[in-house]
C-alpha positions in Angstrom: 33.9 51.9 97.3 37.0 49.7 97.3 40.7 51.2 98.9 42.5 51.3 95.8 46.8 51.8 96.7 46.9 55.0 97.8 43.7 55.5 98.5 42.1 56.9 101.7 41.6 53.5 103.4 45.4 52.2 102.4 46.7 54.0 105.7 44.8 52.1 108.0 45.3 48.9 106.1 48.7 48.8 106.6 48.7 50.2 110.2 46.4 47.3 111.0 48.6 44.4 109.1 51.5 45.8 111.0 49.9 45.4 114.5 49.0 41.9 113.3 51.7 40.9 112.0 54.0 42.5 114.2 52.5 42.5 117.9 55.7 43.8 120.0 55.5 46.9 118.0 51.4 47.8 119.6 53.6 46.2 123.2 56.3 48.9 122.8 54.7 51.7 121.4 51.8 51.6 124.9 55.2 51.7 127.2 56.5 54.2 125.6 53.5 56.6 126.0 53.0 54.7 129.2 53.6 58.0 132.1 54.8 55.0 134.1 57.5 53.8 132.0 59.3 57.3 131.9 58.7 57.3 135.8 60.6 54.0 135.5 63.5 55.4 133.6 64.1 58.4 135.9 64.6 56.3 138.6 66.4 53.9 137.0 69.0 57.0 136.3 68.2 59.3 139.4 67.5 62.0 136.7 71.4 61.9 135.5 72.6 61.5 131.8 71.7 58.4 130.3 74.2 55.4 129.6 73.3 51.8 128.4 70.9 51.1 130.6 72.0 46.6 130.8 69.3 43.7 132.0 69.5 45.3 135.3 66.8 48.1 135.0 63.0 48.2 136.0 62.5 49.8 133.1 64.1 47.2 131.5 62.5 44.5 133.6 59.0 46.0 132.8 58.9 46.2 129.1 60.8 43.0 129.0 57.5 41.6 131.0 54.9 43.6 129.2 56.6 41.9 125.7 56.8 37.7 127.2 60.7 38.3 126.0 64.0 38.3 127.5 65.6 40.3 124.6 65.7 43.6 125.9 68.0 43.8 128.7 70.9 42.2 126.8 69.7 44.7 123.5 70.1 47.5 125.2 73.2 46.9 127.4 75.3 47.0 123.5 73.1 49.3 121.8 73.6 52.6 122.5 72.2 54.3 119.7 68.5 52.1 119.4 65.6 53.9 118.6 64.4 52.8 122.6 68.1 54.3 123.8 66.8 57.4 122.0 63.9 58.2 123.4 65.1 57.3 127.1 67.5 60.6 126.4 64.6 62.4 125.4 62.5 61.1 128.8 65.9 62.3 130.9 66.8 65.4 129.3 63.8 67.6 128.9 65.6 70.5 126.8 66.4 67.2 123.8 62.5 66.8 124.3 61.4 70.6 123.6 64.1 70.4 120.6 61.5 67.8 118.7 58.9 69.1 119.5 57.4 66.4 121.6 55.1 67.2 124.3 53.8 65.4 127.4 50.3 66.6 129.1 
C-alpha cells in the first residue's frame, strides 16, 4: 500500500526529507538532548539568569564544533529571543522547565 498525503507513512516521509535536506537541524536537536550540553550551559552561567550568551561560551564553542560552522557564537550574542536562547532559560531556570512540562530523567 502506497502513503497517500496524509496518510500514515506521510509523517515519517517528511521527518526524513527534513533530516536530509536539512542536516544542522538532526546536529542541534542531539545537543540539545545532549545531558552534556546543559552541563555546558550551567557553567557557562554559574547557574545565574541567562543573558546572550556571545562566541565566548563552551557551550557555544561546542555546538559550533559539533555543526563544522562559525555561525552560532555571533547568532546568539544579538539574538535574545532564538528558539536556542529559549531553551538555555529553560536549562537554567528549572521552575520555566516544570511550567512546559518538559522533563529530564
Amino acid at each position: 500500500m502506497a502513503d497517500r498525503p496524509g496518510g500514515p507513512g506521510e509523517g515519517w516521509r517528511a521527518l526524513v526529507r527534513d533530516a536530509v535536506v536539512l542536516p544542522e537541524l538532526v546536529t542541534v536537536a542531539a545537543a540539545l538532548t545532549d545531558p552534556a550540553c546543559e552541563t555546558l550551559v550551567r557553567a557557562d552561567h554559574g547557574r545565574t539568569r541567562p543573558a546572550a550568551l556571545g562566541s565566548g561560551g563552551r557551550f557555544v564553542h561546542h555546538l559550533a564544533h559539533r555543526l563544522h560552522r562559525p555561525w552560532p557564537g555571533p547568532l546568539l550574542g544579538v539574538d535574545y529571543t532564538s528558539p536556542l536562547q529559549t531553551w538555555i532559560a529553560m536549562v537554567l531556570d528549572p521552575c520555566r522547565r516544570a511550567a512546559t512540562g518538559v522533563r529530564r530523567e
